[in-house]
Phi, psi and omega in degrees: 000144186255154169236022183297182195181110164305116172221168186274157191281131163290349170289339184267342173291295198311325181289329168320294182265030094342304174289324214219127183236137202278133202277086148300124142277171207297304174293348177315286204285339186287295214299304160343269185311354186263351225251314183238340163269128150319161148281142151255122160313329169273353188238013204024070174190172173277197180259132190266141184340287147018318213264315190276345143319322183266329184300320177295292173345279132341342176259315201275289184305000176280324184259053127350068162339300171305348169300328196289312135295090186021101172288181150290149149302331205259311175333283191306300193285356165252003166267350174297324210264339193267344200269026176256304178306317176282008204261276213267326177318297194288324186272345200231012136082010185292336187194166189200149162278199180317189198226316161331316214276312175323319180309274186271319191309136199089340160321131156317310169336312191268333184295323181262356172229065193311327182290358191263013196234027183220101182306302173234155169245202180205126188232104122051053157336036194228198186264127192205161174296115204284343168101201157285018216256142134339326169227133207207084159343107170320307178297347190269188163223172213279327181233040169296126162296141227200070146352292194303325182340278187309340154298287171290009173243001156289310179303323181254358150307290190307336174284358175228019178165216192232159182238180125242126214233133165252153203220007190279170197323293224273357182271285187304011141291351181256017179246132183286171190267138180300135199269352219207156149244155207216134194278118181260139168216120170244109174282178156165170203283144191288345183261065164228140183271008174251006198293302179331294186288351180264337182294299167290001154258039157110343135003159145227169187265176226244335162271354189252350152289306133019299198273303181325311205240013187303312176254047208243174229184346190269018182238088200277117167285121162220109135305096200297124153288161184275111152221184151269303181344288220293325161306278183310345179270333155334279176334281191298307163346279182332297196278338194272341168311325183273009188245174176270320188296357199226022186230080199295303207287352167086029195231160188256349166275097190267142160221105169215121184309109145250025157341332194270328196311131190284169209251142152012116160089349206274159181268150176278096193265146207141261172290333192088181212061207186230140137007132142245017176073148172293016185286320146339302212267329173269354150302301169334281173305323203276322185299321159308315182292327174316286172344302158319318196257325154328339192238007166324129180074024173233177193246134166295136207247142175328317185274358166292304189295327180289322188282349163276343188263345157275332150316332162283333189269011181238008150296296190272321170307307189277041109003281180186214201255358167316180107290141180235201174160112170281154150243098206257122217252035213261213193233132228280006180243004170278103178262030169276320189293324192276353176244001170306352170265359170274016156259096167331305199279003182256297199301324167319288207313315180218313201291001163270041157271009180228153165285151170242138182221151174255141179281145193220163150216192200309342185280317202292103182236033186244031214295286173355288153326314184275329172289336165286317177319292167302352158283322187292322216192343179084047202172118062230160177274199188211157195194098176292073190302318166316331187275311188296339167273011182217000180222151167252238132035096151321261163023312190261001172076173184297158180202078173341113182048029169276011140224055178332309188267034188281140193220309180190203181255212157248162173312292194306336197041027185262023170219127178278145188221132180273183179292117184098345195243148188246179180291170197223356335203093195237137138240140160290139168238091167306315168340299174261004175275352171307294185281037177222354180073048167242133166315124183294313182311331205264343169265012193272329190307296193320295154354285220283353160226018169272310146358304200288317173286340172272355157271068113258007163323159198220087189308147193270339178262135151330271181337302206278341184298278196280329162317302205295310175348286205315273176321281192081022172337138212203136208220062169282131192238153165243142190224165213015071176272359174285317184312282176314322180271316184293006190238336198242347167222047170086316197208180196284176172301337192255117177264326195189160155257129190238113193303144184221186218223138133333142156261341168252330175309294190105351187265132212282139199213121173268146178248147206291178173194127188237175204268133164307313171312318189285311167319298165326270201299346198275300149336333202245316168287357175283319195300310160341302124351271194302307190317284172335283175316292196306311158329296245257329215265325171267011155284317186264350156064063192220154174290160171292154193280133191276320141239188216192345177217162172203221167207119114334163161271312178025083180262331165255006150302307175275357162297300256259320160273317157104057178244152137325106285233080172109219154258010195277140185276190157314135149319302162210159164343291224232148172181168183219102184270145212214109159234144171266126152268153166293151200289357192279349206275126186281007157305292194322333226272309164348280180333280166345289166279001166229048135100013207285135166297131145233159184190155191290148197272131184268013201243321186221140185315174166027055156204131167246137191296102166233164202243129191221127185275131187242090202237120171307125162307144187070026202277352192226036140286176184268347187237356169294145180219162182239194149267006155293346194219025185244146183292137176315331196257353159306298212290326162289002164274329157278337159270353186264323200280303179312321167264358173255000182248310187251324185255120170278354168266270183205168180250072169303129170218090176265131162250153162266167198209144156284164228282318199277004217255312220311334182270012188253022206245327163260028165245309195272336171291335167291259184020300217242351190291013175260322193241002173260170169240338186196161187192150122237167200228138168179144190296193200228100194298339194028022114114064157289354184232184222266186205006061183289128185311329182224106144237115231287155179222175163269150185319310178320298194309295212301300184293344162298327157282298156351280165334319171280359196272099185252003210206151176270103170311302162323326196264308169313311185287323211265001180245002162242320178274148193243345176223117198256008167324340181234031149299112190214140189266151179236323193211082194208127148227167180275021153244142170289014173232013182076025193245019180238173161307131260203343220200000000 
């Protein structure tokens, strides 16, 4: 085995950056510094682009399978030149991987935790093996079927990203009816600093129990280690204990000591952040067991299973300072499911922690319902499993089951995912790789095999283990394509509509007429794309990537370039973008002094409100259009010209729509059910409400605030502050509707 390890030359960085200067958008270095440098501890400060550019580079091409075996001279010398290339891409902000891979790649973190360079995955609701996995219930055996499985590989997923989960009818008929209810007591110890506050939520104390039960024997003892494990196995204890088949000893008393758990404020190490004490986690239980023991001698219902996968996910966000973020998956004729978020006092407590969507497939004409739901709530969004197990492409037509095991998505919804396996994700912004003078092909080439190298990550679940083998799954995204096609050919994706006739309806319909050229070239970087895996994969004697391209939402990536979000159009021409700091955060002082407004957040104490002026590339063409002012049947044309010309995966999109829009929302959804794979929908808030995160303004307005901007923030923090330790993200994610993870 070689322990050789590819690095970049600092004589070659320095020279880089000479060259190359990084597309900071108005928002890019604040969001960078709050979102992704690490601290170093050896130089006591965080990290500067420069460092965490080579730190990713360096995490991803190392993992190269072949370094591990006595590499070739010609190896090393041609991932030295390429990890050079992906070097001056990335640094010079023309293309960036995930906001996961900016984070942990290069980390002690990510070498011990293969699963941590993967924002989301997607799991099944159903009863499965936990396998050869990292976490494995001591009482089970390894290819034991389990009700908790799929629970426990969400919890310990969301502790590390977002899931998506299916709950439709054929995964839950396959969980037996619970046999037993089972008494739950979470003790602890008095010498624990959480023992108070564990106490008013339903604790015993851990000696007064002790004496109750000294000689009593009906009881299963479990002591959480301070883990994440330790949690998740808490958990599966709990839920498998209501069946007979996963409950050997046959008792009905659960006990478990969390004495150990670090208490509130303690730092987190990894991921970052602080502790939330165990508190969090014995509301979680004691709500969950309430469930369980409600359907004893009964089958748990698709809205049983989301309200136990959102007790975990409003868990694991009061955690620490992540994000986690569900997709909850159901079946499109269940209307308990599709209408569970209209009980307020449930959707407070726990259900906004997941998006909800129903699964359909092309045959599917009941559109009507889902469409008043969403005027109600904005939900549920649709997800065409059928296009997806059977199209890559629109463009390339049916191909039966070339992705046969596709079940469902990621929170976002821009990858069809099969059981276990997760998104993968790098995008290019043509737009500025344009203007840096890079082949697009050639950086798209680059994507697809930075892409490629993280399923050799070396995964903590079996399932996820052998789907990735298997797939090699591959997610290269282009992002601020609203810029880029207006910039590079004059006018929008969409030129015009032209009426056609329905072929199964009979109903007069407009159909979109997109520019052949933006066909041409859009085509041509999908090949690209393919081209590369196939090259990269008979280089690595690995199967070929089963799809290969998408649209991300990517929202706080594309703050970083100061591009349009995706396939998402600008919020508006014009804005006034609103992020909150803690009032301790040693950015504001910065902030400040270069003339940016602040004002106190009116929504949560010891936080402040700052206002950063924004002006969309292209705002004062003739043909910019926002999302205030472009129409619902533009934006599902666009997203449909994207999944049949580029993405072999899926299209994240939410569109948006105005009061006047709203009957037009199950006719384009009928419409489009050949060519979209997954959509969601919410009305267009145009930022009415007060310190609203996005508010559209006038040019005037814009320059006026512009105007007061007197100063470089980077250049100001970094010649005053001595201490950036307390850089903390308060309200920013990598999705445009908030629902994936930043990290």
């Amino acid at each position: 085995m070689s322990d050789l390890r590819i690095t970049l030359d600092p004589d070659f960085i320095a020279q880089t950056k000479k060259e190359v200067t990084p597309h900071w958008g108005e928002l890019g270095w604040v969001t960078y510094k709050r979102t992704y440098a690490r601290w170093l501890d050896d130089k006591n400060r965080s990290e500067n682009w420069d460092e965490t550019v080579k730190r990713v580079i360096e995490g991803n091409i190392n993992l190269d399978p072949r370094l591990k075996n006595d590499p070739s001279e010609k190896t090393i010398h041609e991932l030295t030149a390429e990890a050079k290339q992906l070097f001056r891409l990335v640094y010079g902000l023309a293309a960036t991987p995930s906001g996961r891979n900016l984070w942990i790649s290069g980390t002690d973190y990510q070498k011990r935790n293969g699963d941590s360079l993967n924002n989301c995955w997607f799991i099944a609701i159903r009863p499965q093996q936990y396998g050869n996995s990292h976490i494995v219930p001591a009482y089970l055996t390894q290819d034991q079927i389990a009700p908790s499985m799929p629970f426990s590989f969400l919890f310990d997923q969301l502790m590390k990203g977002g899931v998506g989960f299916s709950v439709v009818d054929e995964n839950i008929n396959q969980i037996p009816k619970l046999d037993q209810k089972v008494d739950l007591a979470i003790v602890i110890d008095k010498k624990s600093k959480s023992y108070d506050a564990s106490l008013k939520l339903g604790a015993t104390d851990l000696d007064e129990w002790k004496e109750a039960n000294q000689e009593k024997e009906d009881y299963i003892y479990y002591k959480l280690p301070d883990t994440r494990e330790g949690w998740v196995l808490a958990n599966a204890r709990l839920i498998d204990m209501h069946f007979n088949s996963t409950n050997p000893e046959n008792k009905i008393k659960l006990v478990l000591d969390i004495s150990d758990i670090r208490p509130y404020g303690a730092k987190i190490h990894g991921f970052g952040g602080t502790a939330s004490g165990p508190m969090p986690l014995i509301e979680m239980l004691f709500d969950i067991n309430q469930i369980l023991n409600d359907r004893a001698g009964q089958n748990l219902t698709a809205v049983d299973a989301t309200d136990i996968c959102n007790l975990i996910g409003k868990t694991v966000v009061a955690g620490n300072v992540r994000r986690s973020a569900e997709l909850a998956l159901g079946s499109s004729d269940n209307q308990d499911f599709i209408t569970m978020k209209q009980d307020k006092k449930k959707l407070y407590h726990h259900r906004w922690a997941s998006n909800n969507s129903v699964a359909i497939n092309s045959e599917f004409d009941n559109y009507q319902p889902i469409a008043d739901s969403i005027l109600h709530n904005g939900e549920p969004g649709v997800v065409n499993l059928e296009l997806s197990r059977n199209y890559g492409r629109i463009k390339d037509g049916y191909q039966a089951g070339i992705d046969g095991e596709v079940e469902g998505t990621n929170p976002c919804g821009e990858i069809s995912l099969a059981n276990g396996e997760p998104c993968n994700l790098f995008e290019v912004f043509p737009f500025i790789a344009q203007k840096q003078g890079w082949d697009l092909k050639e950086a798209f080439k680059l994507a697809a095999r930075y892409t490629k190298r993280v399923t050799f990550s070396p995964y903590d679940w079996e399932v996820s283990r052998k789907i990735i083998n298997k797939n090699r799954r591959i997610g290269v995204s282009m992002s601020g394509i609203q810029d880029w096609i207006l910039s590079t050919f004059g006018h929008r994706v969409v030129t015009g509509f032209k009426t056609a006739t329905d072929s199964e309806t009979g109903k007069e319909i407009k159909d979109p007429v997109y520019d052949p050229e933006i066909i041409k070239t859009v085509d041509g970087l999908y090949q690209a794309v393919v081209d590369a895996d196939k090259d990269y994969s008979q280089e690595l004697n690995c199967n070929t990537s089963i799809k290969h391209t998408t649209v991300k939402p990517s929202g706080t990536v594309a703050k970083l370039a100061g591009v349009s979000e995706g396939m998402h159009f600008h919020y508006s021409g014009y804005l006034i973008q609103r992020i909150r700091f803690q009032e301790t955060d040693p950015l504001l002082p910065a902030l400040k002094d270069c003339g940016y407004r602040t004002e106190p957040d009116i929504y949560t104490p010891h936080t402040i409100c700052v206002e950063f002026p924004i002006k969309a590339a292209n705002a004062d063409s003739d043909n910019f259009a926002s999302a205030g002012t472009v129409s619902i049947a533009e934006q599902f044309a666009t997203q449909a010209f994207l999944q049949t010309y580029w993405s072999d995966n899926a299209v994240s999109c939410t569109i948006t729509f105005q009061n006047d829009e709203s009957d037009q929302i199950a006719p384009l959804l009928h419409q489009y059910r050949h060519a979209i794979k997954s959509t969601s929908l919410l009305p267009y808030y145009g930022g009415s409400l007060k310190q609203a995160p996005k508010e559209p303004i006038s040019k005037e307005k814009y320059e006026k605030a512009d105007n007061h901007i007197t100063g470089n923030v980077e250049i100001v923090f970094e010649q005053t502050n001595d201490d950036q330790k307390g850089l903390e993200l308060v309200d920013q994610s990598d999705c445009d509707n908030g629902a994936c993870p930043i990290k």
